[in-house]
N, CA, C and O atoms as a MOPAC input file, in Angstrom:
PM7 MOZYME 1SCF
protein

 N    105.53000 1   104.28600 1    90.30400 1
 C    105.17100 1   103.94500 1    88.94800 1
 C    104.21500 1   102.76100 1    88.93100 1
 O    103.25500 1   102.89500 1    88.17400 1
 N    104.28400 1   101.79100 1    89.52200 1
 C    103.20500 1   100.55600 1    89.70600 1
 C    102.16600 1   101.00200 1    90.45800 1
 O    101.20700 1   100.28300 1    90.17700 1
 N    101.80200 1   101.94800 1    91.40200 1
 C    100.55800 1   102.12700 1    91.83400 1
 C     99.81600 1   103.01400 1    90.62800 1
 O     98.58600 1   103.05900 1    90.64600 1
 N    100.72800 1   103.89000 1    89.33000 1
 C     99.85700 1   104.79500 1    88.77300 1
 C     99.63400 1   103.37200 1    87.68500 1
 O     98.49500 1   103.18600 1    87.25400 1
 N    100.33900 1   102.76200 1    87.42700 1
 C     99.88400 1   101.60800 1    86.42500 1
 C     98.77300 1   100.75700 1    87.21900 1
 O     97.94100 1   100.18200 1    86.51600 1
 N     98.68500 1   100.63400 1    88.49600 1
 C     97.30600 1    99.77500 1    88.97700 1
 C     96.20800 1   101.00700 1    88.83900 1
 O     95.27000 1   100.60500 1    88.15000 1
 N     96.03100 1   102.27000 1    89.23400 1
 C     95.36500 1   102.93300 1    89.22800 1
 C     95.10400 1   103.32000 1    87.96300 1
 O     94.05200 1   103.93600 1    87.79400 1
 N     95.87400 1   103.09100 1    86.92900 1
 C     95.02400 1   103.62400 1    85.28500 1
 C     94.69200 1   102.44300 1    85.09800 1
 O     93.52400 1   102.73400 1    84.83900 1
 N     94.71400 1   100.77200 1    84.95400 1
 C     94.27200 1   100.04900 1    85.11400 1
 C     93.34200 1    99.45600 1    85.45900 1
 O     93.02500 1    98.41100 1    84.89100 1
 N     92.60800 1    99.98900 1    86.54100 1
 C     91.46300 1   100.33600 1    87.37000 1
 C     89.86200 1   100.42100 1    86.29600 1
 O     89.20700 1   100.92100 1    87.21100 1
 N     89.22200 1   100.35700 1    85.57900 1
 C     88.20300 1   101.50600 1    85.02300 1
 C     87.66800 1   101.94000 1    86.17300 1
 O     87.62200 1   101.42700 1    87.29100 1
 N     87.19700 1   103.14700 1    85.66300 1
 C     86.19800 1   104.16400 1    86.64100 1
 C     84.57700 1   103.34500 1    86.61600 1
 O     84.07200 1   102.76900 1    85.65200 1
 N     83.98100 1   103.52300 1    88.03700 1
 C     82.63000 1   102.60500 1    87.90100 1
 C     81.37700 1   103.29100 1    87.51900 1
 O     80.19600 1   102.98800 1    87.35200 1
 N     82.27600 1   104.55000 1    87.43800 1
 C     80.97900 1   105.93100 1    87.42700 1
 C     81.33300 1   106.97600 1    86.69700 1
 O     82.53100 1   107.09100 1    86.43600 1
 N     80.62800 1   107.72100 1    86.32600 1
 C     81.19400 1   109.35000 1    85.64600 1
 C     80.59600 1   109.98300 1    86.99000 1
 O     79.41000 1   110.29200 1    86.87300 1
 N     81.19400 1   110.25300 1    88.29900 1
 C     81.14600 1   110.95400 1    89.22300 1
 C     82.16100 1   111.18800 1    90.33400 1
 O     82.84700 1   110.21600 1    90.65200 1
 N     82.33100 1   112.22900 1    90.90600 1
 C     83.28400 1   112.65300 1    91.48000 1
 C     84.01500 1   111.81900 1    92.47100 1
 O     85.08400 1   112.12900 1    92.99600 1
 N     83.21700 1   110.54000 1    92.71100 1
 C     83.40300 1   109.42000 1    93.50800 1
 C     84.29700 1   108.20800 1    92.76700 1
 O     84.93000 1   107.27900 1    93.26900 1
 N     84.12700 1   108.52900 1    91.61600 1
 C     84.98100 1   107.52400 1    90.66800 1
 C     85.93100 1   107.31500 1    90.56200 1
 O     86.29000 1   106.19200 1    90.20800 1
 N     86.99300 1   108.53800 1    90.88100 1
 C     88.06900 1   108.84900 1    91.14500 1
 C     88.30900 1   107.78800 1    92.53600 1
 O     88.81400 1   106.66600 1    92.57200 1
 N     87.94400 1   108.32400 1    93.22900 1
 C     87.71600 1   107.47400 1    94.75300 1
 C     88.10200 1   105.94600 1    94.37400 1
 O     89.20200 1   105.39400 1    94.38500 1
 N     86.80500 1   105.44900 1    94.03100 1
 C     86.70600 1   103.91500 1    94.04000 1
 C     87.44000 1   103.29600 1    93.27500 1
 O     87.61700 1   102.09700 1    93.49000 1
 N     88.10600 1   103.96500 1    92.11500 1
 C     89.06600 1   103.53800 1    91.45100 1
 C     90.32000 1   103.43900 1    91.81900 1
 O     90.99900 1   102.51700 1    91.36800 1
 N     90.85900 1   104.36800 1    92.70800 1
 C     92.00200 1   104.24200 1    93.71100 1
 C     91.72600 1   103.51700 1    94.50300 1
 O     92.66800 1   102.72400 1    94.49900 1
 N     90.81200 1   103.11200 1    95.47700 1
 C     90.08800 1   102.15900 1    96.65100 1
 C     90.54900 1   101.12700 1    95.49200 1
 O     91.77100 1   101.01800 1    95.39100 1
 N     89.73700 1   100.31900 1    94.56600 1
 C     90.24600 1    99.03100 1    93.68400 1
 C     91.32500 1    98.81200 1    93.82700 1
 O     91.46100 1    97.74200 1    94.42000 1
 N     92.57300 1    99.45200 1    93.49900 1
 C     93.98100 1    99.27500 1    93.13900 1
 C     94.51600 1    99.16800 1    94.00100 1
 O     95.44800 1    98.36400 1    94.03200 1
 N     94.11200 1   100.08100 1    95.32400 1
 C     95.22500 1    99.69600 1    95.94800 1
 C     94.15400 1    98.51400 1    97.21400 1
 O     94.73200 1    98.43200 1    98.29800 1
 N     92.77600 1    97.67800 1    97.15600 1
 C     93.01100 1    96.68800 1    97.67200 1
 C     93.63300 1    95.77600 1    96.66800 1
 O     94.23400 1    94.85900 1    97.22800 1
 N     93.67900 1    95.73600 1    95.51800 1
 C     94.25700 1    95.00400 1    94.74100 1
 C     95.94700 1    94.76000 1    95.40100 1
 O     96.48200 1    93.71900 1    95.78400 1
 N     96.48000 1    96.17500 1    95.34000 1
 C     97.83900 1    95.76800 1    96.14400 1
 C     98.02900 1    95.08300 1    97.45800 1
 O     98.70700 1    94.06100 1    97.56000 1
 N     97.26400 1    95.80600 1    98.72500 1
 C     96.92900 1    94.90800 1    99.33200 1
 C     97.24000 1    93.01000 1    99.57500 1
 O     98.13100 1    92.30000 1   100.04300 1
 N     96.03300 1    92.85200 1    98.99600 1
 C     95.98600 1    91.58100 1    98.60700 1
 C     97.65200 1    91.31100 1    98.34000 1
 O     98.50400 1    91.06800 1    99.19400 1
 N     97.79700 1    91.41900 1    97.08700 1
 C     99.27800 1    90.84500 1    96.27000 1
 C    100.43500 1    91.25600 1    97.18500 1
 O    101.51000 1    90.65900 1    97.24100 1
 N    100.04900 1    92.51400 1    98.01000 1
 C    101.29600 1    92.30400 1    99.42900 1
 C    100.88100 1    91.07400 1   100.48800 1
 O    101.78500 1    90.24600 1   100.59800 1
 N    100.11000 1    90.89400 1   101.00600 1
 C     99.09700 1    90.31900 1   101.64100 1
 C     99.85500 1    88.49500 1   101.07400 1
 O    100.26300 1    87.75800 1   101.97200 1
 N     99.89200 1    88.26300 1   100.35300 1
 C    100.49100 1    87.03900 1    99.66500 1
 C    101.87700 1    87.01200 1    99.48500 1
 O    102.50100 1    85.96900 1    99.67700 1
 N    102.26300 1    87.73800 1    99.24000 1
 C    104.16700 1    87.83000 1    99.26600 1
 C    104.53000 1    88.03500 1   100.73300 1
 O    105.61000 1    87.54800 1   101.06900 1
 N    103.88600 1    88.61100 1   101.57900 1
 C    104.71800 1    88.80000 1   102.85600 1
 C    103.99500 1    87.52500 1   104.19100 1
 O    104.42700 1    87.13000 1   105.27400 1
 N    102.99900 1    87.29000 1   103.55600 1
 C    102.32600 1    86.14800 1   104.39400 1
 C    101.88000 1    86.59700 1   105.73500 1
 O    102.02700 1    86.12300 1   106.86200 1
 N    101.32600 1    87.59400 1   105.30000 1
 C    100.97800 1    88.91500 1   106.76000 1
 C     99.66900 1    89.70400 1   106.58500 1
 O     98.89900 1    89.76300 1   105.62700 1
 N     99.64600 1    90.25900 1   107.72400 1
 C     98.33800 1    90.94500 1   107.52300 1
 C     99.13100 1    92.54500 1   106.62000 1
 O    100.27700 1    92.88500 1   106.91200 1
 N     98.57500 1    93.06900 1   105.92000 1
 C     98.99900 1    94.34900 1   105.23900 1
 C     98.25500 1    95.17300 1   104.97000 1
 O     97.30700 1    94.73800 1   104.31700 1
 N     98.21700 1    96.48000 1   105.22100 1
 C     96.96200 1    97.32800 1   104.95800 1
 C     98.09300 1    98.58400 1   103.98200 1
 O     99.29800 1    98.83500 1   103.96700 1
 N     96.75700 1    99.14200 1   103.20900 1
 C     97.01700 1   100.85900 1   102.28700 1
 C     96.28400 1   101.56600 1   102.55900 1
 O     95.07500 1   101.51800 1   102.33100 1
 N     97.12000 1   102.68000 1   103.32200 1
 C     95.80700 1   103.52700 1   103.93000 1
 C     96.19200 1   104.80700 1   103.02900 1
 O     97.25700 1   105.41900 1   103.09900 1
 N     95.34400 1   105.02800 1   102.35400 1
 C     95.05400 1   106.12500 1   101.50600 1
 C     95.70100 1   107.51700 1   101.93800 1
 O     95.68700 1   107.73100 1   103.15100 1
 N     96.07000 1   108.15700 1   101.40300 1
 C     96.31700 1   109.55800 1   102.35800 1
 C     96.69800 1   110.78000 1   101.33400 1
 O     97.14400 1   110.53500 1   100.21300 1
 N     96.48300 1   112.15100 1   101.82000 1
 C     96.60800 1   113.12500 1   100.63000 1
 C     97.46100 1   113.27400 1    99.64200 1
 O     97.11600 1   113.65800 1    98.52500 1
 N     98.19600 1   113.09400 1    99.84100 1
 C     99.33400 1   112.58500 1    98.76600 1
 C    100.60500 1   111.18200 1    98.87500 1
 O    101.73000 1   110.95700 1    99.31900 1
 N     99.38800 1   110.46400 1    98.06800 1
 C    100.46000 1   109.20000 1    98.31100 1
 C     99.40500 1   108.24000 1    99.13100 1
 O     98.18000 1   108.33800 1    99.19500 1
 N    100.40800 1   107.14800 1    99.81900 1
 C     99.70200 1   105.93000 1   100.66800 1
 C    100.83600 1   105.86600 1   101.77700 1
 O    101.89700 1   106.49000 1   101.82400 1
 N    100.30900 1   104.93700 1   102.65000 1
 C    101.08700 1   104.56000 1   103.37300 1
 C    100.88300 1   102.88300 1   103.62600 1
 O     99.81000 1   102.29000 1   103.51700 1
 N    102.60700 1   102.08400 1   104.10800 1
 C    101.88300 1   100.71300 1   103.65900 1
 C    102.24400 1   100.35200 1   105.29100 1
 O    103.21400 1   100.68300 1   105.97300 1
 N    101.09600 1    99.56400 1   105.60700 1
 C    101.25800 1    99.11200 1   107.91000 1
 C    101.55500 1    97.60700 1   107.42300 1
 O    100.96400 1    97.21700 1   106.41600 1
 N    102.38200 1    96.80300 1   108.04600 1
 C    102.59400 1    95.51300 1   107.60600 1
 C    102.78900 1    95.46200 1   109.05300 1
 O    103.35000 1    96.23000 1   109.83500 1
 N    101.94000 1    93.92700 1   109.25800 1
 C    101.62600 1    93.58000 1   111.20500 1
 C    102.16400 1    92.66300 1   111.31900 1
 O    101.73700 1    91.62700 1   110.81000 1
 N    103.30000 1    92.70100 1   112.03000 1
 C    103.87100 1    91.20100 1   112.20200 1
 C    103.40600 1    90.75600 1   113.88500 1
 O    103.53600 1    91.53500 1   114.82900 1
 N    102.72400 1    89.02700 1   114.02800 1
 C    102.38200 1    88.96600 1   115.63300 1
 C    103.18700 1    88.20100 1   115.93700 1
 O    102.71800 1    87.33000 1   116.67000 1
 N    105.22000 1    87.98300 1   115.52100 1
 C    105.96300 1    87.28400 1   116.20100 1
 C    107.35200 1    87.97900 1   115.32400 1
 O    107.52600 1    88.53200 1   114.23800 1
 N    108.26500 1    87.54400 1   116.61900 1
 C    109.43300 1    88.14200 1   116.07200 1
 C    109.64700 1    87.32700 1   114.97700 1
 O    110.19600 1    87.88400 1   114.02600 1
 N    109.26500 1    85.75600 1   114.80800 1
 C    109.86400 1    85.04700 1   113.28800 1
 C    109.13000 1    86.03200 1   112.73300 1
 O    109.58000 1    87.14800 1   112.47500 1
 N    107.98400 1    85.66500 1   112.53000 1
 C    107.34700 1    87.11900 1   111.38200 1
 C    107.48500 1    88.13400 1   110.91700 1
 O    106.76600 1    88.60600 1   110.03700 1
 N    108.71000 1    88.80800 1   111.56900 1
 C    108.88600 1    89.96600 1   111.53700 1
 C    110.20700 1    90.01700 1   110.91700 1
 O    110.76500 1    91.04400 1   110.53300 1
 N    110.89200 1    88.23100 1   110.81600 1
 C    112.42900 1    88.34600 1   110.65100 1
 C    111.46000 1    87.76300 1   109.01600 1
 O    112.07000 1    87.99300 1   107.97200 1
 N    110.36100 1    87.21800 1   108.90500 1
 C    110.48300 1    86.18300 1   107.39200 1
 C    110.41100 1    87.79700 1   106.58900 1
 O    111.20100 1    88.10800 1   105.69800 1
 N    109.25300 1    88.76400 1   107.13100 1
 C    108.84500 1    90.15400 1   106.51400 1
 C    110.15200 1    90.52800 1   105.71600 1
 O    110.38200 1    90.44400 1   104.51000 1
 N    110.90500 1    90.95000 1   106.72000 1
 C    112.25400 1    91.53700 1   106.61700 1
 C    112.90800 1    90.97200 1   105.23700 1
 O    112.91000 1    91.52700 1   104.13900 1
 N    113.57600 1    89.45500 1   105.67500 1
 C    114.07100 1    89.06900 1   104.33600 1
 C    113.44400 1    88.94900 1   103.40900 1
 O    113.99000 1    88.96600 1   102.30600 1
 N    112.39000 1    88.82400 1   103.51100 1
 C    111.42800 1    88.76100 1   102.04900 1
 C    111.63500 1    90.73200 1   101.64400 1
 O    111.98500 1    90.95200 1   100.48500 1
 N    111.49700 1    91.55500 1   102.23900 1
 C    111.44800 1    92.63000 1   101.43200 1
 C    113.24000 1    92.81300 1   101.10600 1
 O    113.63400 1    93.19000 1   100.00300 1
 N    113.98700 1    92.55200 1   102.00500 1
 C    115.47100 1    93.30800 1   101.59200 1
 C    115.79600 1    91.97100 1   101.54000 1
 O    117.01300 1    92.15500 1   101.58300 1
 N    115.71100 1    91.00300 1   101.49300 1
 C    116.57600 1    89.54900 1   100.80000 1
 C    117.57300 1    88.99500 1   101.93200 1
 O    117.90900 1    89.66100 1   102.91100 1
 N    117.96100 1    87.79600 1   101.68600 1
 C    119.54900 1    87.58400 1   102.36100 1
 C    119.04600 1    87.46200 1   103.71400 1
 O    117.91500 1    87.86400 1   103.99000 1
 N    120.06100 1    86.76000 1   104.86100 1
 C    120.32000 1    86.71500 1   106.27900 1
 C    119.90400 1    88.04200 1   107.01200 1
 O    119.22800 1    88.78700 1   106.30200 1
 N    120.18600 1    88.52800 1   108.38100 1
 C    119.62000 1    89.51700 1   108.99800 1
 C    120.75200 1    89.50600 1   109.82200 1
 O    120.85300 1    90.31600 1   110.74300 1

C-alpha cells in the first residue's frame, strides 16, 4: 500500500510509454533513500515484474545486528 501511494504520488514526466517507467524509478529511489536513512546502510530497489525486491548490505556483523533491530525491534 505505501509503494502504490509513492507511485501515484509520483507525477508522470511525460505522456509516453516511458512515463510509467520513470515514475516508478522516482518512488522507489525515493524509498530507497528513506530506507537508506532509517537503516543507516547501503539499500537498493531493484525493480522487477511484479513487485520489487529490497538488498540491504550490511559490511559488519554490528551492522547487521543494528539492521535487524531496527526492522523487528527489541534485543536479538
Amino acid at each position: 500500500a505505501y509503494v502504490r501511494r509513492q507511485l501515484a504520488a509520483v507525477p508522470a514526466t511525460a505522456a509516453s510509454p516511458g512515463a510509467t517507467t520513470a515514475r516508478r524509478d522516482t518512488a522507489y529511489a525515493h524509498i530507497e533513500a528513506r530506507l537508506r536513512r532509517a537503516l543507516s546502510t547501503k539499500v537498493a530497489v531493484v525493480p522487477q515484474k511484479k513487485g520489487a525486491r529490497i538488498v540491504i548490505d550490511c559490511y559488519s556483523a554490528e551492522e547487521f545486528d543494528n539492521v535487524v533491530q531496527s526492522l523487528l525491534g527489541g534485543d536479538l
